[in-house]
TORSETOR-412309 format. One record per atom (N, C-alpha, C): x, y, z; residue in one letter. Coordinates in steps of 0.1 Angstrom, whole numbers, plus 5000, padded with zeros to 4 digits. Example, Ala and Ser with C-alpha at 12.3 -4.5 7.8 and 13.67 -1.06 7.14 Angstrom:
513249435078A;512349555078A;513249675078A;512849785071S;513749895071S;512950005079S;
//
This chain:
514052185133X;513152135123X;511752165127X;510752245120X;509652295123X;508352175116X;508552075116X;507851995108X;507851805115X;507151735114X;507251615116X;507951505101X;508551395104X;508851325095X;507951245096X;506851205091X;505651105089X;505950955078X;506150865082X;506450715074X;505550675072X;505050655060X;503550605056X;503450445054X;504650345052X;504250225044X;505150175058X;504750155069X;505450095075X;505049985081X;505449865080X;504949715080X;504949675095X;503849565099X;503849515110X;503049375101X;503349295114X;502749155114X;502149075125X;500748945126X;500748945140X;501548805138X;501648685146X;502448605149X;501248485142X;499648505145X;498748475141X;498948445127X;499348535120X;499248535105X;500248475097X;501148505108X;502648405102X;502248295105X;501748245117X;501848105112X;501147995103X;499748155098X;498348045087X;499048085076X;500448185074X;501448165057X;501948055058X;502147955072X;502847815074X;502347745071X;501247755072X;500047605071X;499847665054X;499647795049X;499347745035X;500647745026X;501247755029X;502647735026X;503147545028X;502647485033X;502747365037X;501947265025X;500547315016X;499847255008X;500847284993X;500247194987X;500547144974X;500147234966X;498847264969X;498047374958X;498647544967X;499447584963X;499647744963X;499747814954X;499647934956X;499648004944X;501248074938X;501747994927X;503248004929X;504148134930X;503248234932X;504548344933X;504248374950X;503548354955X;503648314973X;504448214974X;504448084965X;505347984969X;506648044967X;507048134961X;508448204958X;508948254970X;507648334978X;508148404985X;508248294998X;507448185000X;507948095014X;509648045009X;509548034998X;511248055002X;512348124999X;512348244994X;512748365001X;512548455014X;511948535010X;511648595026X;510548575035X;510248465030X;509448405044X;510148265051X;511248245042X;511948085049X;512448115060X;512948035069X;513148035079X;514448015076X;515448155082X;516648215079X;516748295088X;518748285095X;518248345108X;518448535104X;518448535090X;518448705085X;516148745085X;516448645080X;514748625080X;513948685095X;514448605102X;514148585115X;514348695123X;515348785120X;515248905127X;514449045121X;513949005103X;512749045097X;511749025104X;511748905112X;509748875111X;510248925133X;511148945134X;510749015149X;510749155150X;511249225140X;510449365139X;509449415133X;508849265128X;507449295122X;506549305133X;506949205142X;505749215155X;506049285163X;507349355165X;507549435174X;506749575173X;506049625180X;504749705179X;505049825194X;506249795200X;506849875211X;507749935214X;508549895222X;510049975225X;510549965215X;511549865209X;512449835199X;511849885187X;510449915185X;510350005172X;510250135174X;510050185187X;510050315192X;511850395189X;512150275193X;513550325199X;514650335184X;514050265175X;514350255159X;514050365155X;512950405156X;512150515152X;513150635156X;513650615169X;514050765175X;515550765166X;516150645171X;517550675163X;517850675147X;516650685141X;516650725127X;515650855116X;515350915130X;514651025130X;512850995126X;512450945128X;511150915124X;510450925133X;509251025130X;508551085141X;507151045143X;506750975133X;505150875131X;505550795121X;505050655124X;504850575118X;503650585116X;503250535100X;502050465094X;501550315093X;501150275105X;501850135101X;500150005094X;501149915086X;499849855080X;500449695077X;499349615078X;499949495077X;500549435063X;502149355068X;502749345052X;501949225048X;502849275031X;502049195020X;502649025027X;501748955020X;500448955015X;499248955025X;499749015035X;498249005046X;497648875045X;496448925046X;495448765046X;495048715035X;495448825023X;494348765013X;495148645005X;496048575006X;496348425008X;495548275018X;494648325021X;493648245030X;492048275022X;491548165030X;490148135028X;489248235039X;488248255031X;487248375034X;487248415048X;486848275050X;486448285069X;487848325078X;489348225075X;490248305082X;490748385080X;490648465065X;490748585064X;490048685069X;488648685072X;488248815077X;488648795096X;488648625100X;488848655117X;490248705116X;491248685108X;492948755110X;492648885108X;491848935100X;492249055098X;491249205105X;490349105112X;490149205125X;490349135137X;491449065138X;492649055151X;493549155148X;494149145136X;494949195130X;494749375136X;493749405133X;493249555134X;492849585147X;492449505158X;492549525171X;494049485179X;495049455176X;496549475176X;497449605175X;496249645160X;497349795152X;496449895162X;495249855165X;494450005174X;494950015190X;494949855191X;495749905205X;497049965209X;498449935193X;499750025197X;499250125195X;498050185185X;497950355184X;497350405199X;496850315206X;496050405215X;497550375226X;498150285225X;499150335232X;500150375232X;500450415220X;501550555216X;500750675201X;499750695206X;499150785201X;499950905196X;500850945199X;501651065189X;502850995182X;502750815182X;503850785171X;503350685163X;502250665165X;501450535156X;500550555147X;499950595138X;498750585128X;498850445126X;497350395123X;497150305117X;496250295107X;496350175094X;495550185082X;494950005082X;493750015086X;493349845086X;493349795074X;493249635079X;493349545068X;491749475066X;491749455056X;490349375053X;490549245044X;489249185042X;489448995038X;488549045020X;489149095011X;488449145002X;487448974995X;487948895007X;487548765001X;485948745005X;485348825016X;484448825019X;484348995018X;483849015013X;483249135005X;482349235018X;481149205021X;480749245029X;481349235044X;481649205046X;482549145060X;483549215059X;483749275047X;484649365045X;484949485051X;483349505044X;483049665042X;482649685059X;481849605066X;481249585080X;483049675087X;484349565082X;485349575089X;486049735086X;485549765078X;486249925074X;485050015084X;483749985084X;483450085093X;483550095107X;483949925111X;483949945123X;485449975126X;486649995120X;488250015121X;487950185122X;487150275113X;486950385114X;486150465124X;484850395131X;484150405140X;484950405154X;485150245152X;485850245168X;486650165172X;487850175164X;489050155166X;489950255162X;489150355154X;489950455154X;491350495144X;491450415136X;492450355127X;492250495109X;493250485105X;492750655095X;492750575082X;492950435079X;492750435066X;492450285060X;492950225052X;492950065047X;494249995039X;494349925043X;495549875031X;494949725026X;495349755014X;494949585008X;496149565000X;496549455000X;497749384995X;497549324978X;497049454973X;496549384958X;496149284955X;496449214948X;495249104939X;494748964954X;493548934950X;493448844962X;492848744952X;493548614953X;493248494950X;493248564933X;494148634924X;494148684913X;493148764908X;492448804914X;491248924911X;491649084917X;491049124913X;491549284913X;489649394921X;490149474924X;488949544932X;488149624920X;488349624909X;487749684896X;486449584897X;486449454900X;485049374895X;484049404907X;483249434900X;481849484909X;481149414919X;482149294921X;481749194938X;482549254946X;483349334945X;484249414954X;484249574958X;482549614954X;482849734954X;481949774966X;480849714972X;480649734984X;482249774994X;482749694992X;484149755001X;484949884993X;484549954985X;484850054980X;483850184988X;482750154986X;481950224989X;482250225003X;482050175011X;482750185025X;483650235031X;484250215022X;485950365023X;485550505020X;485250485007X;484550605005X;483350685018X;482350575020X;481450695032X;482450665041X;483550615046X;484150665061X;485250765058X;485450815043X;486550865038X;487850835048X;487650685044X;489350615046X;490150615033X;491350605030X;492050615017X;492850495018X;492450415008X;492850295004X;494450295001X;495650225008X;497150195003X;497250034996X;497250064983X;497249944976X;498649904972X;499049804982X;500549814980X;500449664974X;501949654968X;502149484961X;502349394964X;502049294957X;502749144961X;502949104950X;503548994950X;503648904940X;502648854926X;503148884916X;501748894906X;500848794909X;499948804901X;498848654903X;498948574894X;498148444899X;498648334894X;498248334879X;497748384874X;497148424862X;498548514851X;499348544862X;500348614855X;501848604850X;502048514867X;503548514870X;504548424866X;504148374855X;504648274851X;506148264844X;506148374835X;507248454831X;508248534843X;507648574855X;508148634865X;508848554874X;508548424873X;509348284883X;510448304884X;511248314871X;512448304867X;513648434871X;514448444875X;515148544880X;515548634888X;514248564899X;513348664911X;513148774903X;512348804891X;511648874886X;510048924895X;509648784899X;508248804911X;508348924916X;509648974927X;509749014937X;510049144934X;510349224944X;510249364947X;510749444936X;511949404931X;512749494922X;511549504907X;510949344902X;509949474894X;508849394894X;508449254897X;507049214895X;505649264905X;506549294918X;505549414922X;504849494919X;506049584912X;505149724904X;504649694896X;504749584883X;504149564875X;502649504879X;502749424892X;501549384892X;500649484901X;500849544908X;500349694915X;499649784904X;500949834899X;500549934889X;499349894877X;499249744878X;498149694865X;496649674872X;496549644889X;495749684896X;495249844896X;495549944901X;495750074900X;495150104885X;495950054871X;495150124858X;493950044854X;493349914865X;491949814858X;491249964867X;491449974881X;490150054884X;490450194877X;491550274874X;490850364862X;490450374849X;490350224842X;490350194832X;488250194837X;488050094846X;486950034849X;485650134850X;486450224851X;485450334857X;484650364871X;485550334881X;485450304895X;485250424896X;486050504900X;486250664898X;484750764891X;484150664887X;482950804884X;482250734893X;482150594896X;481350524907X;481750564920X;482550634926X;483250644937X;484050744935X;483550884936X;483751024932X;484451054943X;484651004956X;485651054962X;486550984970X;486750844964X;487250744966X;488950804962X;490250734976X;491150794972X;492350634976X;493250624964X;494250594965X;495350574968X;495950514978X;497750554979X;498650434972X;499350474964X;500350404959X;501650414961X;502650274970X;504050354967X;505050344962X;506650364963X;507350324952X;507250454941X;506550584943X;506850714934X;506250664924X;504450544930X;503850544920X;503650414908X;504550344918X;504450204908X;505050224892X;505450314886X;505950314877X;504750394867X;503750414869X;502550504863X;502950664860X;503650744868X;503750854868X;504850914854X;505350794855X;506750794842X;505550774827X;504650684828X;503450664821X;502550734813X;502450824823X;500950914818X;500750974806X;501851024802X;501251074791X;500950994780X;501350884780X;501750784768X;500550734773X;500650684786X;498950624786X;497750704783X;497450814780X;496650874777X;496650914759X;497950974758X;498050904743X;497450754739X;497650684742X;496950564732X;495850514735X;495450564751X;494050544752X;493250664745X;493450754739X;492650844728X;492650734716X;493750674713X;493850584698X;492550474703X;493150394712X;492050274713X;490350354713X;490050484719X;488650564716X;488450564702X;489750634698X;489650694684X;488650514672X;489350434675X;489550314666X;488350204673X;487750244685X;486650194686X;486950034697X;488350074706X;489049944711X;488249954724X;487950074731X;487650104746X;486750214746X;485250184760X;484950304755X;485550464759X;484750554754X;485250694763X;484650714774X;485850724785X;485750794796X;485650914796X;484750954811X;484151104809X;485851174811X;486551174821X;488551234817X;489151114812X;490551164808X;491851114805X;491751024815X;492850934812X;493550834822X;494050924836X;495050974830X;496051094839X;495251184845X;494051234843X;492951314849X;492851244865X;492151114862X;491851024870X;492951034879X;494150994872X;495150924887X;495251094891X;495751234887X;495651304895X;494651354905X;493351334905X;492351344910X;492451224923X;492651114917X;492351004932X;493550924938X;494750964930X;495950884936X;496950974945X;497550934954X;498550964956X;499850914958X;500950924960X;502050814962X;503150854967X;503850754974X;504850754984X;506450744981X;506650754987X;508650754983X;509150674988X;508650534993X;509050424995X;509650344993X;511150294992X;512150194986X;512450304969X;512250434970X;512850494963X;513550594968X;514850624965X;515650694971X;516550814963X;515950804949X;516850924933X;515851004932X;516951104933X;516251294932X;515651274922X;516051204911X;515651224895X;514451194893X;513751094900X;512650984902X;511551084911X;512351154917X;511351234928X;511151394917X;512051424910X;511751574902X;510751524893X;510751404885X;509751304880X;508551314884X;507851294893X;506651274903X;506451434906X;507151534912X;507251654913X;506451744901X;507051734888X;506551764880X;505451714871X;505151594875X;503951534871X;502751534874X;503151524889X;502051544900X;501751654908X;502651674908X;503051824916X;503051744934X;503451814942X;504351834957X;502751794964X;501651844967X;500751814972X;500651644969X;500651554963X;500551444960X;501651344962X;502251384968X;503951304976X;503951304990X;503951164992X;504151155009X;505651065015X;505851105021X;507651015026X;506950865030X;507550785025X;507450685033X;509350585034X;509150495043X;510850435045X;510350295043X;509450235042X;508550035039X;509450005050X;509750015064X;510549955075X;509849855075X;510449725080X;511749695081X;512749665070X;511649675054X;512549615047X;513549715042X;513649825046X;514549925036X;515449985046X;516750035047X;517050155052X;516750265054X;515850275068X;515050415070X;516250555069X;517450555071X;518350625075X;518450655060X;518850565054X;518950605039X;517950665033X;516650665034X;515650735029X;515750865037X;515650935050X;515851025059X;516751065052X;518051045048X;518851105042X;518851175030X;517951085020X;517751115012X;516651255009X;515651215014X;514751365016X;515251465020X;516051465037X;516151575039X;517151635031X;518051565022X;518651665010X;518051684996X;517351594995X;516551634978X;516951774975X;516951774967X;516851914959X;515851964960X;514952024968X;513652054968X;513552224979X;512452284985X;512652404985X;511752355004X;512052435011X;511452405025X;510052355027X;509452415019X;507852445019X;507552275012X;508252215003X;508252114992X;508352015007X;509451975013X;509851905019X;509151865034X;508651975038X;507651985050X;506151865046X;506051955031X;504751915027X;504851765026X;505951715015X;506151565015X;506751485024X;506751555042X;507151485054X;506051475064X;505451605064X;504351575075X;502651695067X;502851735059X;501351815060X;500551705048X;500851675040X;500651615027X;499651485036X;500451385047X;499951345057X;499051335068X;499151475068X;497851485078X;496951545070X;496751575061X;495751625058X;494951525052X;495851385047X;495051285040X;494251205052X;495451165061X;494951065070X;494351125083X;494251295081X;493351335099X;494251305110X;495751355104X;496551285115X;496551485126X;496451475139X;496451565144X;497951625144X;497651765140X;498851845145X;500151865160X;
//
């Protein structure tokens, strides 16, 4: 094999952070679709429990995972919901601990680690301070934010200093899911609807269309996206979203944007193959997006990396396709060295 397998969504945790989901998991006032998750996959379950020790595991036993399931870099970034379940102040000190943790496995396994820092979008500027110094000198290739923080979204203009930040260090934002906000999930309670199989995408994907809706994108011309999951369910979208956002122009509901909807997401998104594993779903994205805009990811620990490995390396797809959505597509976003 003339190419690297590169895993973009791959989760870590510090022990720090698990225990302030304990303490706010412990108050009365939570926000209920985190309270879903302290008892689901955050309860204390001994299946749980060997979840939350490969989250911290940052060494051998993920190395050694990595080797027996072919994975040749990890991407790794802190899982949802990171910090932005906490108050300002302990969210920004967790989440540059957090980032001096992920810099020190890269610097000591530097040809199997990337890292994408976390930030406290709750403190805004403390934010932005923490993306340049993750870029500067820690050395880290990108950002992840765990969607909505305290039910607000990065489209409102108290949050765009931390946009602008990414943008001058050209880091690319992985805006992965969580649990809708409390503003939403009310209907989602019921059925483990909240959770991965679909209140994620739905609440990801509705983050993702406020900032092309918002017009971030002409404010932050080269501001770039990663979304995963083959896209949160947007790519199946586009054209119908663009159809009716001409009607709402047409009828006077929204203004005009200088492109389409679909303009936008081809221009600043990209997305991963993460806990998707059907060719159908990937010729989907293929043709939508085209192959430059697909990157492999496996979301370890929660998925079967072996299963996704499997799955790519047979796609239906052509050498040149499969390289690109394993390892070039990857380095070319994240500066990852050849």
């Amino acid at each position: 094999m003339s190419y690297r397998r590169i895993a973009l969504e791959e989760a870590f945790v510090t022990q720090d952070i698990a225990d302030e989901w304990a303490k706010v998991l412990s108050h009365r006032n939570v926000e209920p679709g985190f309270r879903k998750m302290g008892e689901s996959i955050l309860a204390h379950t001994p299946g749980n429990q060997q979840l939350h020790n490969r989250l911290l595991d940052l060494g051998a036993g993920r190395l050694a995972h990595m080797d027996e399931t072919g994975i040749d870099v990890q991407v790794l970034s802190l899982t949802s919901p990171g910090v932005q379940v906490f108050d300002a102040v302990t969210a920004t000190r967790l989440a540059a601990e957090s980032n001096e943790v992920l810099a020190d496995a890269v610097r000591r396994h530097p040809t199997r680690f990337v890292g994408l820092a976390a930030v406290a979008p709750q403190y805004p500027a403390g934010a932005a301070l923490e993306v340049e110094r993750a870029a500067k000198r820690l050395g880290l290739s990108g950002l992840i934010i765990n969607s909505h923080t305290m039910g607000e979204y990065l489209d409102d203009p108290k949050y765009w200093e931390i946009l602008e930040a990414a943008e001058a260090a050209d880091m690319p934002i992985y805006l992965h899911p969580r649990e809708p906000a409390p503003s939403m999930v009310a209907p989602y309670l019921d059925y483990g609807l909240y959770f991965a199989g679909w209140g994620f995408a739905i609440e990801c994907g509705l983050h993702a269309m406020r900032l092309i809706m918002s017009g971030v994108f002409d404010r932050f011309p080269r501001l770039r996206i990663i979304l995963g999951h083959m896209g949160e369910g947007i790519p199946y979208w586009l054209k119908r979203i663009d159809n009716r956002y001409e009607l709402q122009v047409k009828i006077g509901a929204v203004p005009k944007m200088a492109r389409k909807p679909s303009e936008y997401f081809l221009e600043h998104f990209v997305v991963t193959t993460s806990g998707m594993t059907d060719p159908d779903i990937l010729k989907l994205c293929l043709s939508q997006l085209g192959v430059e805009r697909i990157l492999f990811a496996a979301d370890y620990p929660y998925e079967s990396i072996a299963e996704h490995v499997e799955f790519l390396d047979n796609a239906p797809v052509t050498e040149a396709e499969r390289r690109a959505i394993y390892e070039d597509n990857a380095c070319r976003l994240l500066k990852i060295a050849r």
